[in-house]
C-alpha positions in Angstrom: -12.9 1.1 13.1 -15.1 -1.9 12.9 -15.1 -5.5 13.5 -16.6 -7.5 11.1 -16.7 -11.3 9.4 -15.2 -11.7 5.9 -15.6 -14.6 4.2 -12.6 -16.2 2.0 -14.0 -15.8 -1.9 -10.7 -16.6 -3.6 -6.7 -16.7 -2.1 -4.1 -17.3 -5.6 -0.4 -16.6 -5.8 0.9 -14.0 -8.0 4.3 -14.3 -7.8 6.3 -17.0 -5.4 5.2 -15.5 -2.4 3.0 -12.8 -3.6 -0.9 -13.9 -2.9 -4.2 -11.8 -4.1 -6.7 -12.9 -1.4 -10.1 -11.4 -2.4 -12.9 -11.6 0.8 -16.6 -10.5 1.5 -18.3 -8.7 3.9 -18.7 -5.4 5.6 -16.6 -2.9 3.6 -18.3 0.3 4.6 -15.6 1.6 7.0 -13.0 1.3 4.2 -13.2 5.5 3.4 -9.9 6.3 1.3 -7.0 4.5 -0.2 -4.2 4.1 1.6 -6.1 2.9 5.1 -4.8 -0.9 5.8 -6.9 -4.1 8.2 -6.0 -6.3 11.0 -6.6 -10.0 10.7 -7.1 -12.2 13.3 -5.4 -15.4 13.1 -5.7 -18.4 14.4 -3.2 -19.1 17.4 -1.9 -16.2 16.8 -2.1 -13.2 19.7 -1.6 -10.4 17.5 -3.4 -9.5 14.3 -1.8 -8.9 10.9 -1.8 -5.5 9.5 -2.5 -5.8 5.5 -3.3 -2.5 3.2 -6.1 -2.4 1.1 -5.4 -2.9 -2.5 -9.4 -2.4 -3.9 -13.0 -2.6 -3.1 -15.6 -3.5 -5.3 -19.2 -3.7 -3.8 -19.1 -6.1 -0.8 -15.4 -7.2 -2.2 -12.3 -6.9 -0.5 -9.3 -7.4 -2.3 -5.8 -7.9 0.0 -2.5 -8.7 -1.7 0.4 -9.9 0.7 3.5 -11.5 0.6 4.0 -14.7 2.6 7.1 -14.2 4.7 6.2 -15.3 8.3 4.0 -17.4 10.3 0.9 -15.3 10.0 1.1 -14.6 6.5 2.4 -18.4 5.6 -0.8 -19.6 7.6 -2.9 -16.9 5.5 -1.5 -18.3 1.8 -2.2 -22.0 2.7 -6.4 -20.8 3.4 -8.7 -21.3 0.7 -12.2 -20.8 2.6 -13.6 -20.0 5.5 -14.1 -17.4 7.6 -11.4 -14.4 9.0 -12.1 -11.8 12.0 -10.9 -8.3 10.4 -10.7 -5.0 12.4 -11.6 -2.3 9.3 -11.3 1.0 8.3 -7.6 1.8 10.1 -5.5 4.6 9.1 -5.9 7.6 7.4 -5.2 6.9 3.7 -4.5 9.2 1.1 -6.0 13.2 0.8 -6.8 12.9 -3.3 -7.9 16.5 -3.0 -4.0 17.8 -3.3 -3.2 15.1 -6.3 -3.0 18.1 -9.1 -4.0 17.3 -12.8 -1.1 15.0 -13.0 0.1 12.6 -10.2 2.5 10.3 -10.2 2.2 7.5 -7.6 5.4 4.9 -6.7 5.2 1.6 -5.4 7.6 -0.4 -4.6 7.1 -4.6 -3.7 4.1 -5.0 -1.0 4.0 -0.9 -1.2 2.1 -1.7 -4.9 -1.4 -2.5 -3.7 -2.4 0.3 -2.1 -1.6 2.5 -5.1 -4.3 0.5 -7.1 -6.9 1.8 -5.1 -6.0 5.2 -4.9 -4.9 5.3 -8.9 -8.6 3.9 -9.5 -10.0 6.4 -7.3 -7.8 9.2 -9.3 -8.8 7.9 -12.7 -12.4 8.0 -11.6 -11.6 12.2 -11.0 -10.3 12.6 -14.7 -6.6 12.8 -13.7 -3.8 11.8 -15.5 -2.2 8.9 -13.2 1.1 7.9 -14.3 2.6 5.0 -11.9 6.1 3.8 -11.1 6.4 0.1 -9.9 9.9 -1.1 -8.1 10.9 -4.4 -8.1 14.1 -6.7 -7.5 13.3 -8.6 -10.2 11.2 -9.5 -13.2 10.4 -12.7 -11.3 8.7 -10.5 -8.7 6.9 -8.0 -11.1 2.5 -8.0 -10.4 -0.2 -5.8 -11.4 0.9 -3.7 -13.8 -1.4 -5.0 -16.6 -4.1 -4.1 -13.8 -2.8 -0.5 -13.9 -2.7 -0.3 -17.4 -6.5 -1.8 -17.7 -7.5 1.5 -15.3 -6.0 3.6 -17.9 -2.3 4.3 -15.9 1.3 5.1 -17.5 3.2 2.6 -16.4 6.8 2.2 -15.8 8.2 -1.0 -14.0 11.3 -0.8 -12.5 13.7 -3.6 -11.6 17.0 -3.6 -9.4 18.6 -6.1 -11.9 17.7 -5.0 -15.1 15.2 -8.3 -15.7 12.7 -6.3 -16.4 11.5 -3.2 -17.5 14.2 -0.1 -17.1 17.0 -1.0 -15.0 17.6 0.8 -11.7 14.7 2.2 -8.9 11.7 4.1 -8.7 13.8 7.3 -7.8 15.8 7.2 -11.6 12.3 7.0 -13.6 11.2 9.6 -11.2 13.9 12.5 -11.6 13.1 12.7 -15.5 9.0 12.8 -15.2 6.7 16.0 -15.4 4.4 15.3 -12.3 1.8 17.7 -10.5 2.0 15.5 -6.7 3.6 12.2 -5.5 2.4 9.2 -3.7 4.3 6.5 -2.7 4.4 3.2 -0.4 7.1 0.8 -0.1 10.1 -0.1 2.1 11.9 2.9 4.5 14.8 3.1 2.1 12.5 3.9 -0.9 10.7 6.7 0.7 14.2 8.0 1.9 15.4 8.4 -1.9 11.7 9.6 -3.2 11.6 12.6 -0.5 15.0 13.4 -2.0 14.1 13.0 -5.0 10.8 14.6 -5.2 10.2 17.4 -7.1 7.1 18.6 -5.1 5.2 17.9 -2.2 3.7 14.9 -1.7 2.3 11.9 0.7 4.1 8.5 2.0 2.6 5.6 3.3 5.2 3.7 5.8 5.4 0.3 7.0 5.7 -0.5 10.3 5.5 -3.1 12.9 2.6 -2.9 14.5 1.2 -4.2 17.7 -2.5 -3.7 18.1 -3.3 -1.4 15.1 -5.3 1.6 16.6 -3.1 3.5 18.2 -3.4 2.0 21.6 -0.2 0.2 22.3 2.2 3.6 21.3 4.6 0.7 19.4 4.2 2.4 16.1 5.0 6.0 16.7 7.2 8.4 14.4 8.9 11.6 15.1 7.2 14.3 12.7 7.8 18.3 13.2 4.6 18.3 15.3 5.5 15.5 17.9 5.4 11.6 17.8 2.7 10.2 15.6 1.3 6.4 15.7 2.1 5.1 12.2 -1.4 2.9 12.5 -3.9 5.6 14.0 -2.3 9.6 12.8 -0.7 7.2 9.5 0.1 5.2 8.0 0.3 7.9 5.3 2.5 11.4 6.4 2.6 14.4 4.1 6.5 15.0 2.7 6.4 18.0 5.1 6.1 16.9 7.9 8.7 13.6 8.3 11.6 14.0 10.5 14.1 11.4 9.6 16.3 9.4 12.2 19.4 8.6 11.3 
């Protein structure tokens, strides 16, 4: 974990209340895709927990959706400086992706797969990528994907957009070596059913200080409790214990 300066390079909307903020500073702490940061906030006690949707050199590219006072404060900010806490998490294991992974996102559970299909692309494997959405009027990145050299599939609840339905019904018919996925509970619920093979799952959680101090995060797995910020965010299918 460190504690660095990043300054505000550029903060646009993607969708209504989608936002791409892209920052500089210290990224070297940022090790795998999947790991998330905490921004300090003014008049705010506790930080916000974003993921990390890319790096590029110095560049630090967040995309988060603007739903409460912290991240309504952060979508109205078009310079100056933030106080980030860097390189929490564990993110992704690529070693156990096979020739042909398929990862899922679903809403804010999208940016995180673009670092980790960039990172797979870079290892000459075949990425295919499922994105879930409500609606076509929420639909982002996946010309982004497709520039990396993806197969993408959007999905959306309505039938706006794309194929009609979830993640889960594009999923069921696909020929796939390993699954990753990040998106709301409900959505890793149905993929771990769905799954064909093993596979890793990013969760979203509340979090109070984001490095495992505060115990507010924690998850029953078949090895104990683990703290969704510091042992996670991202669990191996294996290992989750569902509570009903």
């Amino acid at each position: 974990m460190q504690k660095s300066v990043f300054k505000i390079v550029s903060n646009q909307p993607l969708t209504e209340n989608v936002y791409k903020m892209v920052l500089s500073g210290d990224v070297s702490h940022i090790t795998a895709p999947g790991q998330f940061v905490n921004i300090q906030l003014s008049g705010l006690y506790l930080r916000r927990p974003i993921s990390v949707c890319d790096i590029e050199g110095d560049k630090l590219t967040i995309i988060y959706k603007a739903v409460g006072k912290g991240t309504r404060q952060m979508a109205s900010m078009t310079e100056g400086n933030l106080d980030i806490l860097t390189g929490l998490g564990n993110g992704y294991d690529l070693s156990l992706s096979g020739e042909k992974p398929v990862l899922l996102g679903g809403g804010v559970g999208v940016p995180p797969m673009y670092l980790l299909a960039k990172k797979l692309i870079q290892e000459g494997k075949k990425v295919q990528v499922i994105l879930g959405f409500n609606t076509k009027s929420e639909v982002f990145y996946e010309n982004e994907f497709k520039k990396l050299g993806c197969d993408v599939t959007v999905t959306t609840v309505d039938g706006s957009y794309g194929k009609r339905g979830f993640v889960t019904d594009v999923l069921q018919d696909m020929d796939y070596s390993y699954f990753y996925t990040c998106g709301p509970e409900p959505m890793l619920r149905a993929v771990y059913k769905a799954s064909k093979t093993s596979g890793q799952m990013s969760f979203e959680k509340r979090m109070g200080c984001g490095f495992g101090a505060c115990m507010g995060c924690s998850c029953k797995t078949i090895t104990g409790y683990k703290r969704i910020c510091k042992e996670g965010p991202v669990m191996h299918k294996e290992e989750i214990l569902w509570e009903d």
